[in-house]
N, C-alpha and C positions, 0 to 999 in steps of 0.2 A: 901568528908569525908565518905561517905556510901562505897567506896570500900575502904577504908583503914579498914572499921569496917568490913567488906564482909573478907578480904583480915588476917585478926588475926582471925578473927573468925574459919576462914577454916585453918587456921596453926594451930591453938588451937585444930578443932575437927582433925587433921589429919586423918585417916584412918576410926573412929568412922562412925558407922552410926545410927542416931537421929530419936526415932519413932515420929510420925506426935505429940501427944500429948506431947513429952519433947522439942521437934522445937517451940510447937507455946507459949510453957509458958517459954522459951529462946528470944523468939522474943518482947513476951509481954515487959520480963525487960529491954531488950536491947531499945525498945521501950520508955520504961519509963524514961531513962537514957539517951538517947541522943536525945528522940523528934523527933524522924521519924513521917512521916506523915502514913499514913493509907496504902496506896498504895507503899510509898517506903518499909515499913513491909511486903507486900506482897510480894513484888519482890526479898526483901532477904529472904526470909523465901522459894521462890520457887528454886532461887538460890542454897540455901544449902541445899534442899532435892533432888536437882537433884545431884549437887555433891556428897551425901552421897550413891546414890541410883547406882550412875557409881563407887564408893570405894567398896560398898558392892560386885557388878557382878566382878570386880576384885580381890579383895579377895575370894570371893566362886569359879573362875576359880583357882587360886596359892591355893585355900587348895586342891581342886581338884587334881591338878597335880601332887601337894604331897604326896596326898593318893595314885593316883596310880603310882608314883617313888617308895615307900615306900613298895607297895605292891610286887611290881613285884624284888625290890632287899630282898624281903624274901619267893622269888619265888612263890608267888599268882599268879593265873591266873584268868584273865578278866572273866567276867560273861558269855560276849558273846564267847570268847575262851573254857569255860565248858561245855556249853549247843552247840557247835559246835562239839564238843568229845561226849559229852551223845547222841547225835542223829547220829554220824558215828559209836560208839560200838553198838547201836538198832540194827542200821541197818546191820552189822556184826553178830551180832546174831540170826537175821532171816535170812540171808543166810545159816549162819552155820543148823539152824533148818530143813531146805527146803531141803539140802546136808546127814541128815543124816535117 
């Protein structure tokens, strides 16, 4: 019964991820409601924060990659591509300085 309740639960939050204090007053009712024992609360409760916690590093890599698709087909350039350019113009300027 506890993975069928595990098993909607995690369809229900799909993608969501649940800060530590809305998980455990989620767990409380669920708790209150089906009569889990103390220990099985525990174990779903660590269940779906680890679930939530491998949604969220998933989601924050796909917005990531987004941003930089996004960026680069409105032709932005990387941080590290800028500051690659700003230290090869320097340092053509000080050549240029030395030469004249």
């Amino acid at each position: 019964m506890i993975d069928f309740i595990e098993k909607t639960m995690l369809a229900g939050f799909g993608a969501l991820s649940l800060t530590q204090k809305k998980s455990e007053e989620l767990l409380k009712e669920v708790k209150e409601r089906i009569d889990l024992t103390e220990e099985e609360g525990k174990q779903l409760l660590s269940r779906l924060q680890d679930v939530a916690k491998e949604n969220q590093k998933k989601f924050e890599t796909l917005a990531r990659d987004e941003v930089q698709k996004a960026g680069s087909r409105m032709g932005f350039v990387a941080k590290e591509e800028f500051d690659a350019l700003a230290k090869k113009v320097s340092k053509l300027e000080k050549q240029l300085k030395t030469k004249s």
